[in-house]
C-alpha positions as CSV (number, residue, x, y, z in Angstrom):
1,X,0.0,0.0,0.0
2,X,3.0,1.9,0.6
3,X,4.3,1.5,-2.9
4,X,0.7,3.0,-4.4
5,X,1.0,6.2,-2.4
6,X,4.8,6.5,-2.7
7,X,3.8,6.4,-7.0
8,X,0.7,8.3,-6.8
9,X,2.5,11.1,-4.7
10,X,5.8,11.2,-7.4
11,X,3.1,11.1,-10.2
12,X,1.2,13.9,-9.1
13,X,4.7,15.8,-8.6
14,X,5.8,14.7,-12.2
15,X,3.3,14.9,-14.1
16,X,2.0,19.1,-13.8
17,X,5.5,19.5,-14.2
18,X,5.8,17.7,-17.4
19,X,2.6,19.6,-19.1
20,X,3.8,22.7,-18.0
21,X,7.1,21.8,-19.8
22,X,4.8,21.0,-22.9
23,X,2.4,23.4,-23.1
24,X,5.9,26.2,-23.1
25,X,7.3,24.4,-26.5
26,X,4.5,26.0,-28.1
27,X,6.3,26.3,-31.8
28,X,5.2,29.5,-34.0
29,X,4.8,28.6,-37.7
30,X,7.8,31.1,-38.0
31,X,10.1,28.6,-35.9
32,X,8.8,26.0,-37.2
33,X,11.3,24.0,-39.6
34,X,8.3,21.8,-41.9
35,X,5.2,23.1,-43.7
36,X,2.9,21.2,-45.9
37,X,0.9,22.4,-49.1
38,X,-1.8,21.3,-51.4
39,X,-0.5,20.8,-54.7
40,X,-4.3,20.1,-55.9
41,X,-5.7,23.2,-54.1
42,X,-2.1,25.0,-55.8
43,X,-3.1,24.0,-58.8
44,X,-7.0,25.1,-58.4
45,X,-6.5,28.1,-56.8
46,X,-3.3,29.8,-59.2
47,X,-3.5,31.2,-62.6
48,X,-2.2,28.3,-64.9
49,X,-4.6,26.2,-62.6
50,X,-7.3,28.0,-63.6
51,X,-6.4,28.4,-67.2
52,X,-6.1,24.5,-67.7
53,X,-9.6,24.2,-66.2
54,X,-11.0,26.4,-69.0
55,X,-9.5,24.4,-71.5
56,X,-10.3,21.3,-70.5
57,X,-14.3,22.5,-69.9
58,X,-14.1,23.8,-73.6
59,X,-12.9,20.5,-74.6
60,X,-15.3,18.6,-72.7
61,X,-18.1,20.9,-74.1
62,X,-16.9,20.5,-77.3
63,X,-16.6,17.1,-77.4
64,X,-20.2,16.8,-75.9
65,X,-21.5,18.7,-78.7
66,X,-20.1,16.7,-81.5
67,X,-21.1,13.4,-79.9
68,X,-24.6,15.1,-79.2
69,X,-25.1,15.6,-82.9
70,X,-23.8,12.1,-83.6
71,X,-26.2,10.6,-81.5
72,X,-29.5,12.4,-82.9
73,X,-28.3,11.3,-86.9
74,X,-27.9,7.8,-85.3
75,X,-31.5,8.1,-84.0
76,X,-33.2,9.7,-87.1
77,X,-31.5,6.8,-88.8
78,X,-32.6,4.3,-86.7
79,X,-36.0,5.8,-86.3
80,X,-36.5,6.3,-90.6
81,X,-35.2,2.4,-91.0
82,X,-38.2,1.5,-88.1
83,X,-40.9,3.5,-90.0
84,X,-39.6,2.4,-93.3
85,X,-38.9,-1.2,-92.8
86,X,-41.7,-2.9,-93.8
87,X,-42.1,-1.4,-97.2
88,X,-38.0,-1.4,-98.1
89,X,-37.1,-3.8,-100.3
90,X,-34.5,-6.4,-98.1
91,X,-31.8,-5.2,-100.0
92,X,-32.2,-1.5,-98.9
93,X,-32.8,-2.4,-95.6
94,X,-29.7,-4.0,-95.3
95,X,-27.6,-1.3,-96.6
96,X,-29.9,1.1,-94.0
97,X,-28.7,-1.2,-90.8
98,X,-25.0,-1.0,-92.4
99,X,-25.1,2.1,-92.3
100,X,-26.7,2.5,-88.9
101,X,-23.7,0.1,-87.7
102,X,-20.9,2.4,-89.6
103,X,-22.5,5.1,-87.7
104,X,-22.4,3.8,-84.8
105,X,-19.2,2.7,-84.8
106,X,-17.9,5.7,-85.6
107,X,-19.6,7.2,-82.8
108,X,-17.3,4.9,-80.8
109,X,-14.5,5.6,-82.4
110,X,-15.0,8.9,-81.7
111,X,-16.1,9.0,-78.2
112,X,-12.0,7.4,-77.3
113,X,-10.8,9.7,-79.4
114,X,-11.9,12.6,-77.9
115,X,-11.2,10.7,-74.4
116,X,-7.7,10.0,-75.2
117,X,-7.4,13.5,-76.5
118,X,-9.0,15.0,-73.3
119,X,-6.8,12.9,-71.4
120,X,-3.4,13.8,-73.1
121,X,-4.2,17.7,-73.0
122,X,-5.2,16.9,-68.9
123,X,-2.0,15.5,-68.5
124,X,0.1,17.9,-70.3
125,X,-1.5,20.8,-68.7
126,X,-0.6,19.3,-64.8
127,X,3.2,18.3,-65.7
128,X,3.5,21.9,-67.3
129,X,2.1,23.0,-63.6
130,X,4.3,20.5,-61.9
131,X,7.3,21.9,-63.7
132,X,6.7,25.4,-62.3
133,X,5.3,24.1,-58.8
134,X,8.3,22.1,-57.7
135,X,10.9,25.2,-58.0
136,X,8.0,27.5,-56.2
137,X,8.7,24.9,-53.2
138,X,11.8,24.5,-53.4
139,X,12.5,28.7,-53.6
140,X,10.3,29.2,-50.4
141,X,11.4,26.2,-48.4
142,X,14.7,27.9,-48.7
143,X,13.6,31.3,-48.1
144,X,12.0,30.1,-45.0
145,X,14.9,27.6,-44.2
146,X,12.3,24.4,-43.7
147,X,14.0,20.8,-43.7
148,X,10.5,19.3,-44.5
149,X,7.8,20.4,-46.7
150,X,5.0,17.8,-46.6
151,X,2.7,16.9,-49.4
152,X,-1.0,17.5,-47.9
153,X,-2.6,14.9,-50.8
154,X,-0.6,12.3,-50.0
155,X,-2.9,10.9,-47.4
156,X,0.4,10.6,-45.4
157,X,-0.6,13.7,-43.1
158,X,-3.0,13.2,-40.6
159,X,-3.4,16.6,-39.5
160,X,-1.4,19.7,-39.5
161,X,-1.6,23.6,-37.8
162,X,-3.1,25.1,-40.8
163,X,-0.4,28.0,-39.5
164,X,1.9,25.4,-41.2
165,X,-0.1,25.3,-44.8
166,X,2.0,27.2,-47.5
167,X,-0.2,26.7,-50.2
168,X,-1.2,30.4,-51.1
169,X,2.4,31.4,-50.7
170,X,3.0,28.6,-53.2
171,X,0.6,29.9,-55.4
172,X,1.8,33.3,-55.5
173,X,4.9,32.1,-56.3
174,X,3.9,30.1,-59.2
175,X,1.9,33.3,-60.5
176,X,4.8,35.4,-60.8
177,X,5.6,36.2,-64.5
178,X,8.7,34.4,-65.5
179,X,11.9,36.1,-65.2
């Protein structure tokens, strides 16, 4: 019984002592050596980010309208050979559902077309980003002297002091015309 009340009495010494110690290593984001950024939000929120987006929306819209059109002369073909297959001849109702099928399968064609372009152009647009985003990290980890700069999308950071988020700075750095 001794023994309990000899620990609980050290504990209760020890432990105050040891959150007061704590709670004074309160680190300012401007003492602090690591930061973490977004480079999705980055890329949302700066200039080029933005740009890209309207690109790839008039792409997308674009591509929508072509495929649109496609898809009502595929109808008003399909609906003429309904209406008009009983008095065509088989032979012209054969060449009517070839060309329905040539139709359509140009329709495929171009609907991976189009994806494969829209995903090309995607992907040229964010490794044009990424070129300019890695050098606007590495200038302000250096200007602020950080020895870690952490990669918010990762899923590798639970949480963070959103003092410690450097995404807008990254941003504006990115922005800056080209010298």
């Amino acid at each position: 019984m001794l023994k309990y009340a000899c620990t609980a009495l050290v504990l209760s010494v020890v432990l105050p002592s040891i959150a007061a110690a704590q709670a004074a290593q309160t680190v300012t984001p401007d003492a602090a050596r690591l930061a973490y950024f977004s480079p999705q939000r980055a890329f949302f929120q700066s200039n080029d980010g933005k740009s890209a987006q309207a690109k790839l929306t008039t792409l997308q819209t674009q591509a929508s309208r072509e495929v649109d059109a496609r898809n009502a002369k595929l109808k008003a073909l399909q609906q003429e050979l309904d209406q008009r297959s009983s008095v065509l001849a088989e032979g012209a109702r054969r060449e009517r559902e070839l060309e329905i099928d040539r139709v359509q399968l140009d329709l495929r064609r171009f609907m991976e077309d189009a994806q494969a372009e829209f995903l090309g152009v995607q992907r040229n647009l964010e490794n044009a980003f990424l070129a300019k985003l890695a050098p606007a990290v590495d200038t302000l980890a250096k200007k602020r002297g950080l020895l870690f700069v952490l990669n918010q999308d990762s899923g590798v950071l639970a949480w963070a002091d959103p003092r410690l988020d450097i995404t807008a700075d990254v941003v504006a750095i990115v922005d800056q015309p080209a010298k």
